[in-house]
C-alpha positions as a Markdown table, in Angstrom:
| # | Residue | x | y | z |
|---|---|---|---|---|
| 1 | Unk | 1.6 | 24.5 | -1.3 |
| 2 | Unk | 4.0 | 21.8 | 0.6 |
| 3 | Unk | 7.0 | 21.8 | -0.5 |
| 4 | Unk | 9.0 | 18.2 | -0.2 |
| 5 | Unk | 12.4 | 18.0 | 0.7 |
| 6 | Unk | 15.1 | 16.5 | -2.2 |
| 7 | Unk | 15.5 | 13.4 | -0.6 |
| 8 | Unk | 12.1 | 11.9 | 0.3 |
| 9 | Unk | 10.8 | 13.4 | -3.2 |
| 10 | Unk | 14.1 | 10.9 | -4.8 |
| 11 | Unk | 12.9 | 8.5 | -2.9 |
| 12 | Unk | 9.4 | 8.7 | -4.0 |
| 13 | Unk | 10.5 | 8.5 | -7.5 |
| 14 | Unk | 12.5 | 5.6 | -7.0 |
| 15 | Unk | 9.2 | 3.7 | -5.2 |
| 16 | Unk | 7.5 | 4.9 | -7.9 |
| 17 | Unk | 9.7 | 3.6 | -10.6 |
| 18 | Unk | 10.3 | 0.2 | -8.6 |
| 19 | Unk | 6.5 | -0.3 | -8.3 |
| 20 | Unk | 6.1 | 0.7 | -12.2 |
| 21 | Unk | 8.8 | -1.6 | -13.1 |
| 22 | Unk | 7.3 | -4.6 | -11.0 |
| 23 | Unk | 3.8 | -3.7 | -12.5 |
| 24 | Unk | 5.0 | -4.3 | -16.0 |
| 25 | Unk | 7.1 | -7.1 | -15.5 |
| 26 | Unk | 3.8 | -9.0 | -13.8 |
| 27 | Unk | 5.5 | -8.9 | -10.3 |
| 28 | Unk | 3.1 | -6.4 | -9.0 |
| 29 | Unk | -0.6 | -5.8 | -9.2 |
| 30 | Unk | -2.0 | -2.4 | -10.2 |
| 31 | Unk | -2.4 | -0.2 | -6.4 |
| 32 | Unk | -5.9 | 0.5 | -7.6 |
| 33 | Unk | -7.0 | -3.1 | -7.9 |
| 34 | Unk | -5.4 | -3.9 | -4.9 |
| 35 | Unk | -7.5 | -1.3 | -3.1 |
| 36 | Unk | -10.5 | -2.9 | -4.1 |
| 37 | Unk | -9.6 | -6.3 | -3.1 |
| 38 | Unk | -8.7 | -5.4 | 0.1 |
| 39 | Unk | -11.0 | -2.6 | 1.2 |
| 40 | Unk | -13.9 | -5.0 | 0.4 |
| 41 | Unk | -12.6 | -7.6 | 2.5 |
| 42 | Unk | -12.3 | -4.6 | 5.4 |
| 43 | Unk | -15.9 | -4.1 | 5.4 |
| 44 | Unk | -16.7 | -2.1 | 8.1 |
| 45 | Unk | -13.4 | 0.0 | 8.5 |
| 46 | Unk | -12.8 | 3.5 | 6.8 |
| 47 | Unk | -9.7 | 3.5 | 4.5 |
| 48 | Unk | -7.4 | 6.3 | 5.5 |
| 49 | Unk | -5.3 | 6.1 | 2.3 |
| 50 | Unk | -1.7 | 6.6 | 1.4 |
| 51 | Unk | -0.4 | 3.1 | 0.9 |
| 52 | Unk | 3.3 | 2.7 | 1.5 |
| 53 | Unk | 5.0 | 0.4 | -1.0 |
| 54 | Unk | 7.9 | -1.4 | 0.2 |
| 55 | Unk | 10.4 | -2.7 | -2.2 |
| 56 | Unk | 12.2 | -5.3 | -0.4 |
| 57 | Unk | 9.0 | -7.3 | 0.0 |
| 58 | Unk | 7.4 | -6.1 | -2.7 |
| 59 | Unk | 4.6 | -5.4 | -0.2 |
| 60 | Unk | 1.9 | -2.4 | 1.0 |
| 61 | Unk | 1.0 | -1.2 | 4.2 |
| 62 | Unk | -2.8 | 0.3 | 3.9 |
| 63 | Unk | -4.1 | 1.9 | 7.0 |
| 64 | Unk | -7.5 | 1.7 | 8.3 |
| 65 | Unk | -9.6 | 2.9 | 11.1 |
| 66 | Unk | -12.4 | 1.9 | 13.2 |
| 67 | Unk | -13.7 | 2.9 | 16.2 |
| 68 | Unk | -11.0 | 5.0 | 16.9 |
| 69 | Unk | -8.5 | 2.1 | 17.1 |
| 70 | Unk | -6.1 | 2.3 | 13.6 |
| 71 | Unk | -5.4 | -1.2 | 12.0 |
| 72 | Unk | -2.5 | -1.4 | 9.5 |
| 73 | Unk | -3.1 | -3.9 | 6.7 |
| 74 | Unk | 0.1 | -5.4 | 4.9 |
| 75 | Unk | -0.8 | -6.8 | 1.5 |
| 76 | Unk | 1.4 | -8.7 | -1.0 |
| 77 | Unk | 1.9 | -7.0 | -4.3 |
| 78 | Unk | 2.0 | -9.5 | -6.6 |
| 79 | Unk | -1.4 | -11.4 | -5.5 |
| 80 | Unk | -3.6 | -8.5 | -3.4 |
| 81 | Unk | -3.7 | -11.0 | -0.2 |
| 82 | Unk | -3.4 | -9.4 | 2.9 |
| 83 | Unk | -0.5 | -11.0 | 4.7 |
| 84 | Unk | -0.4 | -9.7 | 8.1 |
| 85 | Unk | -2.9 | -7.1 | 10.3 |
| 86 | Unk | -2.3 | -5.3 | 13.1 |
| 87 | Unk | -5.5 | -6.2 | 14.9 |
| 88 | Unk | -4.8 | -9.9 | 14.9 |
């Protein structure tokens, strides 16, 4: 078993907390329907998982992979719409 250091496991919690609070003031869409949205519109390229929320933008960063080249996907919160790719 990993264990994680104090800090980044605070830190975690407070995402976590941030992203629950945003979810349930209708600022923030659940992760899981986000997933959806965006990995069908990424047809083609394998989700690698681990989506980093950031607070400030109230934004995620979802990585992907094809061909061996990885593309990181930055989707708004709030409406699921992917804002900004790394392969464009």
């Amino acid at each position: 078993m990993l264990a994680v250091p104090g800090p980044i496991a605070a830190q975690a919690r407070r995402d976590q907390d941030t992203v629950l609070e945003n979810r349930q003031q209708g600022r923030a869409m659940p992760l899981r329907v986000i997933e959806r949205r965006v990995i069908t519109q990424m047809r083609g390229f394998d989700y690698l998982g681990n989506p980093i929320y950031f607070e400030r933008s109230n934004t995620y960063r979802m990585t992907f992979m094809r061909a061996g080249d990885v593309i990181r996907v930055e989707v708004d919160a709030g409406s699921g719409r992917i804002t900004n790719r790394t392969d464009r």
